[in-house]
C-alpha positions in Angstrom: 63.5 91.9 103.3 64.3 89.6 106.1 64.2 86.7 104.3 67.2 87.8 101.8 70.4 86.4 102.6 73.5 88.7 103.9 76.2 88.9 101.1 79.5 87.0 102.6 81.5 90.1 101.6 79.0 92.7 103.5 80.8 92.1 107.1 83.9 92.5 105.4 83.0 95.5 103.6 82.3 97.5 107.3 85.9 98.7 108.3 86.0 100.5 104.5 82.8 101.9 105.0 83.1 103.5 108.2 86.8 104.6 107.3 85.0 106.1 104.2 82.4 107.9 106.3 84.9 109.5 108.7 86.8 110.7 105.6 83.9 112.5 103.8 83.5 114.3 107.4 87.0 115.1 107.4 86.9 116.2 103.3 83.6 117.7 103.8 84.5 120.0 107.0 87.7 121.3 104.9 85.8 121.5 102.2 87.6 119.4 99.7 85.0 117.5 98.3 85.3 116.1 94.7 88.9 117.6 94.3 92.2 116.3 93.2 94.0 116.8 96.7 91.2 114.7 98.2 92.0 111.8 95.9 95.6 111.9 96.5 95.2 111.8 100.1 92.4 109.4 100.2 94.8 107.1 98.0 97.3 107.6 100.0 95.8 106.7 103.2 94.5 103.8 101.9 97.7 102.5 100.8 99.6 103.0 104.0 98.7 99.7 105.4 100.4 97.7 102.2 103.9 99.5 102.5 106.4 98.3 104.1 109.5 99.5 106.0 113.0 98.7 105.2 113.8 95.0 106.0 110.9 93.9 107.1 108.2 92.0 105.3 104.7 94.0 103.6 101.9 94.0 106.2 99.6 92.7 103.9 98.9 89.2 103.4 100.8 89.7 100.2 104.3 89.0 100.5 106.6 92.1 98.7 109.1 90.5 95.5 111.0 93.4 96.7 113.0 93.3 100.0 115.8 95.5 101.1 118.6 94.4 102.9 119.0 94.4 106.1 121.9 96.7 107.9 123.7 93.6 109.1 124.0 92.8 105.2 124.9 95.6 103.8 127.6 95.6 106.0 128.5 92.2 105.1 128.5 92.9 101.2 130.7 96.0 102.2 133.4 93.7 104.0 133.4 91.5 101.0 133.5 94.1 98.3 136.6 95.4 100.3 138.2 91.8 100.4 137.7 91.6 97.3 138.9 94.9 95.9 142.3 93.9 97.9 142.4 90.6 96.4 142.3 92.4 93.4 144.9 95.1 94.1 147.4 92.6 95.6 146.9 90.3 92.2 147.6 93.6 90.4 150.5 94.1 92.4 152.1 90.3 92.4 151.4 90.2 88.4 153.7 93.8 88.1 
């Protein structure tokens, strides 16, 4: 036994494990073992880490193809959707 090597993805694999452990405590003293509300929640805790807020980037190491604007511009495309809505009106107007 001591001469097998250690598997490169063992030290990673800790964190999960303990997380795991603490979970099946927490499941177990509610007594939600092997149910469908402990699956949603144990999904959903797991993939708290990989959202991410409005604006900012994901806090994985995976960059998000979706990103929201930021207030600053949505108040910018609202300033030139009004400039341009006038522009529009007064073109309206001008062609009367």
């Amino acid at each position: 036994m001591l001469g097998t090597p250690v598997p490169l993805c063992l030290p990673m694999m800790f964190p999960i494990l303990l997380a795991l452990i603490q979970l099946f405590i927490f499941f177990r003293t509610l007594g939600s073992v092997n149910t469908y509300w402990s699956v949603i929640i144990l999904v959903t805790v797991a993939q708290l880490p990989f959202t991410s807020g409005r604006g900012t980037r994901a806090a994985s190491s995976c960059s998000s193809p979706l990103t929201f604007p930021t207030h600053d511009q949505q108040q910018q495309r609202r300033e030139d959707r009004r400039r341009l809505l006038t522009a529009q009106a007064e073109a309206a107007r001008v062609a009367e």
